[in-house]
DRENDRENPA-262264 format. One line per field, with one value per residue (C-alpha): chain; x negated, y negated, z; residue in one letter. Coordinates in Angstrom, 3 decimals. Layout:
ch	(A | ...)
px	(X | ...)
py	(Y | ...)
pz	(Z | ...)
aa	(A | ...)
END
This chain:
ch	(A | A | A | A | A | A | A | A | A | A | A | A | A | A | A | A | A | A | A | A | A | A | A | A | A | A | A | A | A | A | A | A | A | A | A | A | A | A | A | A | A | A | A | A | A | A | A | A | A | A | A | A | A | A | A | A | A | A | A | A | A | A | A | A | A | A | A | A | A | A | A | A | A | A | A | A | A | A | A | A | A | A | A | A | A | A | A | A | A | A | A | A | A | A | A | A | A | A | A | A | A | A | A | A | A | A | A | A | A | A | A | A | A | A | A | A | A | A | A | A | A | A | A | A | A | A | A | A | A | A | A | A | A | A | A | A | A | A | A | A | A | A | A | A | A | A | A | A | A | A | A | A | A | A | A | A | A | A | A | A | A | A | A | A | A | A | A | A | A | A | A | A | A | A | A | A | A | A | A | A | A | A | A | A | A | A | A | A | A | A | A | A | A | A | A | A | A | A | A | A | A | A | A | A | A | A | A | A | A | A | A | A | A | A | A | A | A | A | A | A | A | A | A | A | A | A | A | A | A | A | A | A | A | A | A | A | A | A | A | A | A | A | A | A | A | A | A | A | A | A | A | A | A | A | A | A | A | A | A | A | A | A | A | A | A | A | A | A | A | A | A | A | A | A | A | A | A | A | A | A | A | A | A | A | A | A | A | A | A | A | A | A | A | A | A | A | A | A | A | A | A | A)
px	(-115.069 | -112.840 | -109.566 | -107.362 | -104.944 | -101.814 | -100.269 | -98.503 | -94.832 | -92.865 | -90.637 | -92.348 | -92.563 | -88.566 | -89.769 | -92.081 | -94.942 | -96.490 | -98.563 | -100.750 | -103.892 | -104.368 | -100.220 | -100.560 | -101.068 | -101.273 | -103.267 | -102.180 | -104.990 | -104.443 | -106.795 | -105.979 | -108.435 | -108.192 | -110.967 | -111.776 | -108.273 | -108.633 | -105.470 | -102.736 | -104.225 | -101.872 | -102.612 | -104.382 | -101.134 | -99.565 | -100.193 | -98.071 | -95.162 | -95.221 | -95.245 | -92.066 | -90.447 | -90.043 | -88.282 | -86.277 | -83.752 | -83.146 | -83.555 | -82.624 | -85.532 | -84.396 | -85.866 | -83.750 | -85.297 | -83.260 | -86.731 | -86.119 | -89.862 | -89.588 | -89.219 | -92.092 | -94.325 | -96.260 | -98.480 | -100.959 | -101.532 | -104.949 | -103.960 | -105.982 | -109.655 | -111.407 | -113.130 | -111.020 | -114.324 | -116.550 | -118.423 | -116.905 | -120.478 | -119.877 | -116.432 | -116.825 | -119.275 | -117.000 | -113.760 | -116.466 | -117.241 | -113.376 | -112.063 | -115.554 | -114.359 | -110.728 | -111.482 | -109.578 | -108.840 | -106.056 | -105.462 | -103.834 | -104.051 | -102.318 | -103.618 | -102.014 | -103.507 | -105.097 | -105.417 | -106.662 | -110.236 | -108.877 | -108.782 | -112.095 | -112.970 | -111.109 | -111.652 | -115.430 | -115.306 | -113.125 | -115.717 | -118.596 | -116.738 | -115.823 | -117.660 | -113.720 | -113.195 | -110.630 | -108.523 | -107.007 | -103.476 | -103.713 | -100.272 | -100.858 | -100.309 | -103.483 | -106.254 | -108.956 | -112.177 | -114.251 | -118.025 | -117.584 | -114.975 | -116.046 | -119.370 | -118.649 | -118.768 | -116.549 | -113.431 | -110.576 | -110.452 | -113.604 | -112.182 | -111.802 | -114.929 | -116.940 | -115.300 | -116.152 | -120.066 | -120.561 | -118.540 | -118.621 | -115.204 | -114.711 | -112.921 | -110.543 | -109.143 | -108.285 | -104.722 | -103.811 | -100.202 | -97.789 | -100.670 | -99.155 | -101.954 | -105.509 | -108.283 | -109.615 | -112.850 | -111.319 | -108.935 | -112.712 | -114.307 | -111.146 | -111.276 | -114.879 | -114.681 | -111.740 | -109.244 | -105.404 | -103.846 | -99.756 | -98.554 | -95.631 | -94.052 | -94.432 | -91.801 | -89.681 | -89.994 | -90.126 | -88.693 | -90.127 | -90.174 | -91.602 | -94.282 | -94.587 | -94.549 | -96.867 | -99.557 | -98.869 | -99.004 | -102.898 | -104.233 | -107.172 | -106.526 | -109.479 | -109.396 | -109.406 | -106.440 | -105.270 | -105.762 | -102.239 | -102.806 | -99.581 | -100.075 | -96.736 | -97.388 | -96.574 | -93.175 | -91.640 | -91.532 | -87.655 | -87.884 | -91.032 | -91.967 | -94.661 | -97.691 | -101.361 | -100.671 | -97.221 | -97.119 | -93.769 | -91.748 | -92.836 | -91.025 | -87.681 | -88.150 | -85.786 | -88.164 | -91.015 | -89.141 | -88.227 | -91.874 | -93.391 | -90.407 | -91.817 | -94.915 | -93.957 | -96.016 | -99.710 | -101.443 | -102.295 | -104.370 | -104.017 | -102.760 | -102.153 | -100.330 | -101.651 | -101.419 | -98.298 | -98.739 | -95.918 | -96.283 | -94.838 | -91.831 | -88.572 | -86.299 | -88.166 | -87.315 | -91.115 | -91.164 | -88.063 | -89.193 | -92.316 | -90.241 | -88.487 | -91.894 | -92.900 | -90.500 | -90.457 | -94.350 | -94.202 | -91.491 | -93.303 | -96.148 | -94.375)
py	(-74.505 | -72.352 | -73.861 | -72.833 | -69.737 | -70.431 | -74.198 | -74.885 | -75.083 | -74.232 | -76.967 | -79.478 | -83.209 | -82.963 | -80.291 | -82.280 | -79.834 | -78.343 | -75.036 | -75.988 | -78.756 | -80.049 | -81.222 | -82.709 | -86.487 | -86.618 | -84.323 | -83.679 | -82.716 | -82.193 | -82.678 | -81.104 | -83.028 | -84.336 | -84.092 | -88.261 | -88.474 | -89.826 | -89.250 | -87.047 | -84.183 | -82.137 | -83.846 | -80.709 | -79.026 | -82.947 | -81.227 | -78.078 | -79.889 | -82.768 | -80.119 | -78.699 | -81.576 | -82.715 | -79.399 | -79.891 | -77.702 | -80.462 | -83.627 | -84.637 | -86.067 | -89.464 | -92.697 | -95.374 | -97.482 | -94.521 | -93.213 | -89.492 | -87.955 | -85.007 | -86.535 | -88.961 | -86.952 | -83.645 | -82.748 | -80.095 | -78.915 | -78.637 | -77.264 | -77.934 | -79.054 | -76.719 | -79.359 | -78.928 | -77.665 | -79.665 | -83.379 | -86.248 | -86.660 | -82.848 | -83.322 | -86.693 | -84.574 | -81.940 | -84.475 | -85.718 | -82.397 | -81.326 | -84.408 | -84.623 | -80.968 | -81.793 | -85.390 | -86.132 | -89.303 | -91.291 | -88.697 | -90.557 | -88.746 | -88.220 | -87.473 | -85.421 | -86.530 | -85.557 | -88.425 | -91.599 | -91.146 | -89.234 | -92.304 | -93.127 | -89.677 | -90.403 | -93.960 | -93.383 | -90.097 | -92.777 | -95.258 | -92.858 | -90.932 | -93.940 | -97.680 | -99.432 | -102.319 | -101.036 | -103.108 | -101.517 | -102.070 | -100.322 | -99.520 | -99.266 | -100.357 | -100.603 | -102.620 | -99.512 | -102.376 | -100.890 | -101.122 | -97.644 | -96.073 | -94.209 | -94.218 | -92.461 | -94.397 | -92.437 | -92.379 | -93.057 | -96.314 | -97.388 | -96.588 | -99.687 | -100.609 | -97.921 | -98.711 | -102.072 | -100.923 | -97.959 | -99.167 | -102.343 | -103.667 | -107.139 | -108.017 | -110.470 | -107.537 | -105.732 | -106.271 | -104.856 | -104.408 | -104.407 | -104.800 | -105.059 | -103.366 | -105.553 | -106.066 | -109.689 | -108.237 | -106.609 | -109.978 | -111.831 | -109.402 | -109.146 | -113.208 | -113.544 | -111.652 | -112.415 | -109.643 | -110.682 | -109.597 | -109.164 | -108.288 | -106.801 | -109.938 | -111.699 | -108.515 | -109.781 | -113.731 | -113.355 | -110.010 | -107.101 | -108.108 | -111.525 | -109.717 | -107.596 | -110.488 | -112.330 | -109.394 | -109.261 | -113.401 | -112.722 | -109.436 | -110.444 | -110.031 | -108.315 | -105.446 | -102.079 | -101.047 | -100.859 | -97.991 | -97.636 | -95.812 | -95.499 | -94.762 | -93.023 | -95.033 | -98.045 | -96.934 | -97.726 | -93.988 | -93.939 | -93.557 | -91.569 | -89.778 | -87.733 | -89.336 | -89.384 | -92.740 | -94.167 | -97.681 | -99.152 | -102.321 | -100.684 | -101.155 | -99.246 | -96.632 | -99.238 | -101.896 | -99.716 | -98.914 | -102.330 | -102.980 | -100.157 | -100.914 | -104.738 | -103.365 | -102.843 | -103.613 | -103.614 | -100.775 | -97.914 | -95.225 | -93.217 | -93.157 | -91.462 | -90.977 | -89.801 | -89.227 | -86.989 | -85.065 | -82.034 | -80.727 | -84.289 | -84.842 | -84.099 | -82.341 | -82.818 | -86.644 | -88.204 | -85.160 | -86.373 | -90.167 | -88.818 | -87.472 | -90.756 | -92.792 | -90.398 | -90.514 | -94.361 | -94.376 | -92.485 | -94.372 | -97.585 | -96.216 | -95.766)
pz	(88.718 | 90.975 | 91.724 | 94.899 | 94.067 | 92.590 | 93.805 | 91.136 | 91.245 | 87.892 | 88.293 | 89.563 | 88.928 | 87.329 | 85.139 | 83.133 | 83.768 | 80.580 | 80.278 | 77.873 | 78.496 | 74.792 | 74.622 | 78.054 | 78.828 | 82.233 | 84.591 | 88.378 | 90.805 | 94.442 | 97.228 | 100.305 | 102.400 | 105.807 | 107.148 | 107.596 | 109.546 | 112.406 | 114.524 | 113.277 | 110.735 | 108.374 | 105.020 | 103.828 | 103.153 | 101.170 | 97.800 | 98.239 | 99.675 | 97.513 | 94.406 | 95.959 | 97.356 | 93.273 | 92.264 | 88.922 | 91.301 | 93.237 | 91.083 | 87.481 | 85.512 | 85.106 | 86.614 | 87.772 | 84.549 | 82.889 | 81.645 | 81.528 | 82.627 | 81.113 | 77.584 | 78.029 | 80.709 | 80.024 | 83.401 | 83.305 | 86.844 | 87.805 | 90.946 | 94.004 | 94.454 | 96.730 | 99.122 | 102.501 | 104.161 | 102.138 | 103.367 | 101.976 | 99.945 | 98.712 | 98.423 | 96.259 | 93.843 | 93.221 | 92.629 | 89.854 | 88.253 | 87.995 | 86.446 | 84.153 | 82.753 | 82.396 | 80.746 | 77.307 | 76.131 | 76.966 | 79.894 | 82.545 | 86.403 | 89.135 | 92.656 | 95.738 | 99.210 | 101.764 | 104.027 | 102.025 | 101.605 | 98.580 | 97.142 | 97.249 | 95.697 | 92.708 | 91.874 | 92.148 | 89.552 | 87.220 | 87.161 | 86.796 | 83.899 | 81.787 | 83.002 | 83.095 | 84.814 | 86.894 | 89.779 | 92.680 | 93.771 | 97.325 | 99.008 | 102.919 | 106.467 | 107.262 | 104.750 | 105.903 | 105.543 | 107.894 | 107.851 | 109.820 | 112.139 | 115.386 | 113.538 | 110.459 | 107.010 | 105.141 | 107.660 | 105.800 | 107.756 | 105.649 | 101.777 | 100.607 | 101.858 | 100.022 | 97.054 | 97.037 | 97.775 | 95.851 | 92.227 | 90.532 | 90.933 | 91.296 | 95.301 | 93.655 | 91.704 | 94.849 | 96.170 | 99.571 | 99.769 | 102.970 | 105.407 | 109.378 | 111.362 | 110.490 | 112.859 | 112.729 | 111.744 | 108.593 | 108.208 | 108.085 | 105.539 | 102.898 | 102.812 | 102.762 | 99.400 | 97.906 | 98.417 | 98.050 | 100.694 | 100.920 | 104.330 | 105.117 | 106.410 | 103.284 | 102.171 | 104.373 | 103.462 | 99.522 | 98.426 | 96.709 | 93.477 | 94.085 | 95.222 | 92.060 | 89.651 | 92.310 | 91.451 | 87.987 | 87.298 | 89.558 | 87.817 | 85.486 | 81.794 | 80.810 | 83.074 | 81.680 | 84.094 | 87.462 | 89.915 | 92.161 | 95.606 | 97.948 | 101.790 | 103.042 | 106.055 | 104.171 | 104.269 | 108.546 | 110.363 | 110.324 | 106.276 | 106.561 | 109.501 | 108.211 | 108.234 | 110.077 | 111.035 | 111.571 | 111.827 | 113.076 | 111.662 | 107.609 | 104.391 | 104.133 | 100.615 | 98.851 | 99.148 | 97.724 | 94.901 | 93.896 | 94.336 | 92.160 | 89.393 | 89.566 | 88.728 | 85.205 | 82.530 | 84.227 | 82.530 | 85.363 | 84.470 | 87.403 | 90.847 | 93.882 | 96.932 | 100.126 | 103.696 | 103.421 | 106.569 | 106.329 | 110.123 | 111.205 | 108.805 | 110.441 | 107.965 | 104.626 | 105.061 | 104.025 | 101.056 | 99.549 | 99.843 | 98.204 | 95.187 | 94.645 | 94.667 | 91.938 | 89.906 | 89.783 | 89.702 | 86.032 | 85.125 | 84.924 | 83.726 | 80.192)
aa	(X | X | X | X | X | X | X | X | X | X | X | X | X | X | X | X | X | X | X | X | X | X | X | X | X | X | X | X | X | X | X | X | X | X | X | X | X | X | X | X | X | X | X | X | X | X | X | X | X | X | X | X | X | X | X | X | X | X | X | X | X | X | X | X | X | X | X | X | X | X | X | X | X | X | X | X | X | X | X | X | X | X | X | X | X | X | X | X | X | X | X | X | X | X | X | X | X | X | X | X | X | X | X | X | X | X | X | X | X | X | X | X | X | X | X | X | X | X | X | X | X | X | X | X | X | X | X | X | X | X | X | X | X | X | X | X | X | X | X | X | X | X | X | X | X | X | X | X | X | X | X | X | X | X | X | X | X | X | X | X | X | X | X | X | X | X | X | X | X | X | X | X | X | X | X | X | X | X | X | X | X | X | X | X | X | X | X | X | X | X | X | X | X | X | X | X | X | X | X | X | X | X | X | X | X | X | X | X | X | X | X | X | X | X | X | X | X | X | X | X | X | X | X | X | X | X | X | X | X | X | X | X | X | X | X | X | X | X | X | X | X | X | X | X | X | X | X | X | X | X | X | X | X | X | X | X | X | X | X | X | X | X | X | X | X | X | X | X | X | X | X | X | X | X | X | X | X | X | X | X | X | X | X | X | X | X | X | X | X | X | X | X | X | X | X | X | X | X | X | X | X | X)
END
């Protein structure tokens, strides 16, 4: 399948990147998709600056944890999918066929957005590729539970909901994480079924890694692993101002961090981070909050 031309950056991701598929163990895939976005667009060009924005010129390839990335990490860039003109049906199809050619076992993935129905694209390929019973951590100001939005299904207002109707995975597995923009009709749905939800007020009232351990003490034992999916616009516009949909009175970065490092220990698979919007960041400050989730991300992972 034809990849776009040439998006990988040499030093990328602390210069853990490796040249060579059968010594990698994680695979990077970007999806410059935006085409579900239904306010600010710009996420198509996420995967390019997010590649760039974790230059090993810049940063050092150790983790707060201490973890150094590059000794534990080898990514193999897939580069970008080619589905920016695509449907989301045609689009989801295609997400399938790349990751069903680059599947290897034990292969753990990592996904540049596009606005956040990338999401949906890549937890659906997961399931259909190996049957796992996978939860969903799901990082985001908004819980994105709509039946439909301005009449179309598969806006990326509606990607939890497909999930939840087109895979098998089990509501009460589902946390939503930093939620401050709800709808009562989304509020209604989430309980009806059993999705935890963690709003950004109960940040504020319990701490970061209360919440963490709160997730971890909740998260079934027999699942196969956990999917992670960040939303920049979890983070409040003054730390990240780049995003489709900015949603004021957000976590600062620090309090994401100390989040994703209380996160340690839950086995995750794969996971993304999405809605990057380039066009709206004022002086690279949402790409170098991106590079710092990152690194922290693959830290835990170990």
């Amino acid at each position: 399948m034809k990849m776009s031309q040439n998006p990988v950056v040499k030093d990328a991701f602390f210069n853990s990147l490796t040249e060579s598929l059968n010594f990698a163990n994680m695979c990077v895939l970007g999806l410059p998709w935006d085409n579900s976005s239904t306010f600010r667009k710009g996420a198509t060009q996420g995967p390019e600056y997010i590649r760039h924005a974790t230059t090993g010129s810049l940063y050092n390839s150790y983790a707060e944890t201490g973890i150094d990335i590059k000794k534990v990490w080898q990514i193999f860039d897939l580069g970008d999918a080619p589905i920016s003109d695509l449907s989301a049906i045609e689009a989801k199809e295609n997400i399938f066929q790349i990751l069903s050619k680059y599947n290897q076992y034990n292969m753990h993935y990592f996904f540049l957005g596009g606005d956040h129905l990338s999401t949906y694209f890549n937890f659906t390929a997961l399931k259909r590729l190996a049957d796992k019973r996978l939860g969903l951590i799901y990082v985001d100001a908004h819980p994105d539970l709509y039946e439909h939005y301005e009449g179309n299904p598969y806006s990326h207002a509606c990607v939890v909901r497909r999930i939840i109707d087109e895979t098998n995975i089990e509501p009460e597995t589902i946390f939503q994480v930093g939620i401050r923009a709800p709808t009562p009709e989304q509020t209604e749905f989430a309980k009806s079924v059993g999705i935890n939800t963690i709003t950004t007020k109960d940040f504020q009232l319990n701490g970061a890694k209360a919440i963490a351990e709160s997730i971890k003490a909740k998260i079934p034992k027999y699942l196969d692993g956990v999917y992670l999916s960040i939303d920049m616009d979890i983070l409040d516009p003054a730390y990240a101002p780049g995003v489709g949909n900015p949603e004021s009175a957000g976590l600062t970065t620090r309090e994401l961090v100390d989040f994703i490092q209380g996160l340690q220990g839950i086995k995750l698979p794969a996971f993304d981070l999405v809605e990057y919007s380039p066009k709206f960041d004022f002086s690279g400050i949402t790409a170098f909050a991106t590079a710092k989730i990152i690194k922290e991300v693959l830290s835990i992972i170990v």
